[in-house]
C-alpha positions in Angstrom: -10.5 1.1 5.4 -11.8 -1.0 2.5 -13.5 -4.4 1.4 -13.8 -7.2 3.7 -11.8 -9.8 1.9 -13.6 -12.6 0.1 -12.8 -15.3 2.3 -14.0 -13.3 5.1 -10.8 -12.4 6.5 -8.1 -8.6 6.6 -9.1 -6.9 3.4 -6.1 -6.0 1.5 -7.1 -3.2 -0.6 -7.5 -0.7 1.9 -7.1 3.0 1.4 -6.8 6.2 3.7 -10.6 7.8 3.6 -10.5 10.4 6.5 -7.1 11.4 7.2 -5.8 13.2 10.4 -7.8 12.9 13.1 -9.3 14.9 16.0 -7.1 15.3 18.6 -8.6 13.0 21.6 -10.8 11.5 20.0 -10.0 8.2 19.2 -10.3 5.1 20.6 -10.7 1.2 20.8 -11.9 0.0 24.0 -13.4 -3.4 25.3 -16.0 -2.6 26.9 -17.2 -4.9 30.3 -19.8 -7.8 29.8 -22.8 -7.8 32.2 -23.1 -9.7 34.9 -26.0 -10.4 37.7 -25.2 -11.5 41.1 -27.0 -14.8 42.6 -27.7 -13.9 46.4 -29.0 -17.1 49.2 -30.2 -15.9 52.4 -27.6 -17.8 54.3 -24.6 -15.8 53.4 -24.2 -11.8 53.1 -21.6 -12.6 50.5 -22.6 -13.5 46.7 -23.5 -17.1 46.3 -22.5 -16.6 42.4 -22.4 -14.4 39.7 -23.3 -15.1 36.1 -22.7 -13.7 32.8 -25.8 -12.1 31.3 -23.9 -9.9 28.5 -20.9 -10.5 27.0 -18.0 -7.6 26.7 -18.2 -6.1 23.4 -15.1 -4.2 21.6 -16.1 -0.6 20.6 -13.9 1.8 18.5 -14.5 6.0 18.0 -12.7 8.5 16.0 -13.5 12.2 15.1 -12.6 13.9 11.7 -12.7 17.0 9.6 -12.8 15.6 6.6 -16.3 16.2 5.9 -16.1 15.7 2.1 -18.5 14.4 0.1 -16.1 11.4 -0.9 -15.5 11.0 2.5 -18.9 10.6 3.8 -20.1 8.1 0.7 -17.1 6.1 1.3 -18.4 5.9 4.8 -22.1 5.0 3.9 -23.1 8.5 3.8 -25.3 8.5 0.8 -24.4 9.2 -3.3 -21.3 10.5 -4.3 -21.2 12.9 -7.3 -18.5 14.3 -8.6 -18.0 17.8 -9.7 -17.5 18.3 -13.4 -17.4 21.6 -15.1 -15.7 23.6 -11.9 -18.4 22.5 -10.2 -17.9 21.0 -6.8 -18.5 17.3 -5.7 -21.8 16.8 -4.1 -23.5 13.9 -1.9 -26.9 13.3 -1.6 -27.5 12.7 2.1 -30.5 10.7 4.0 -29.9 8.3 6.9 -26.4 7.2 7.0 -26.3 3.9 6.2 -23.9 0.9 8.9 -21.5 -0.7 6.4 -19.2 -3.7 7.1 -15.4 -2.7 6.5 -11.7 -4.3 7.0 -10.2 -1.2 9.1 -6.5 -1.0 10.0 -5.8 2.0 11.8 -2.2 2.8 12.9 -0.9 4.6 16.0 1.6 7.7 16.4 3.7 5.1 17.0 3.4 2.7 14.5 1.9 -0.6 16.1 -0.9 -1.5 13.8 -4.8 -2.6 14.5 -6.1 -5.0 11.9 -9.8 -5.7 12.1 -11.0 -7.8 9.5 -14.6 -7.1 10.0 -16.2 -4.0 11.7 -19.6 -2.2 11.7 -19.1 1.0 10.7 -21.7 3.8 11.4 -20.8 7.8 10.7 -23.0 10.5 12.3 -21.8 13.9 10.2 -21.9 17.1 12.6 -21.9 20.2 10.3 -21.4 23.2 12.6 -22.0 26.3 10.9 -20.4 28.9 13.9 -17.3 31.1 12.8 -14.9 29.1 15.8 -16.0 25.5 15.2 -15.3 23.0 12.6 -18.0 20.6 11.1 -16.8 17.0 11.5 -17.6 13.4 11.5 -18.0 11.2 14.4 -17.2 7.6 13.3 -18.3 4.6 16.1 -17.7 1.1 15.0 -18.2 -2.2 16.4 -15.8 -5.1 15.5 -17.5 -8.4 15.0 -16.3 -11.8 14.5 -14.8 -12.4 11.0 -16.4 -14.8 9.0 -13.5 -16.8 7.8 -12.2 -19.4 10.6 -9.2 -18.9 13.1 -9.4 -15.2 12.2 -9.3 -13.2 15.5 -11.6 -10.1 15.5 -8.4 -7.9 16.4 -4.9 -8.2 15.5 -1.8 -5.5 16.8 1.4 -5.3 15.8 4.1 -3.7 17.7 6.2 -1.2 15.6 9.0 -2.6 14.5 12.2 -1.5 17.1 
């Protein structure tokens, strides 16, 4: 993740904020538009159908990297860092939706590229002996501002 490049397309400075991530929970899905049916009393079939909502991408992912780093990196609120053996800190209100470049890569190497993507975090911390705290990271990828960009690009692996 990192910077939306200047011209509005891939950023290129991008850098590994959250590391592994939770088993299952990661996704990029395009979700279905809406639609609404027109009806006429002479048919039982639909006379038409119109679009009402266009389909939307949508991208989740889970993490246990709860860090303070992390989480400002993410819009989380103000880093610190620890100085003195003390540990870093964040201060921590409403996370914040930030506009990143995201590239995530699969187990098996085909690549993602989204130049542009509203990214929101919501940090669980679980405090129970069995359960990790985490953070749940939804984002939505919008159209890039720099022309004959496509909101997403894969790449195979290479064979």
């Amino acid at each position: 993740m990192g910077a939306i490049a200047e011209d509005g397309g891939m950023g290129t400075a991008l850098t590994e904020i959250l590391g592994d991530t939770v088993k299952g929970s990661a996704s990029l899905v395009l979700n279905e538009g809406t639609t609404e049916t027109v009806e006429v009393e002479e048919y039982d079939e639909a006379f038409d159908e119109v679009d009402t909502a266009p389909a939307k991408w949508a991208f989740q992912l889970e993490s246990y990297n709860v860090s303070a780093k992390a989480l400002s990196d993410l819009g989380g609120g103000e880093f610190t860092a620890g100085s003195g053996g003390a540990g870093d800190s964040i201060d921590i209100d409403v996370p914040e939706a930030i506009e990143l470049s995201v590239q995530i890569e699969t187990r098996n190497g085909a690549k993602f590229d989204i130049p542009r993507m509203k990214v929101r975090i919501k940090p669980q911390f679980d405090f129970m002996k069995a359960q990790y705290g985490k953070v749940i990271i939804t984002g939505t990828p919008l159209k890039p501002t720099k022309a004959g960009v496509a909101t997403i690009k894969k790449t195979d692996a290479a064979a």
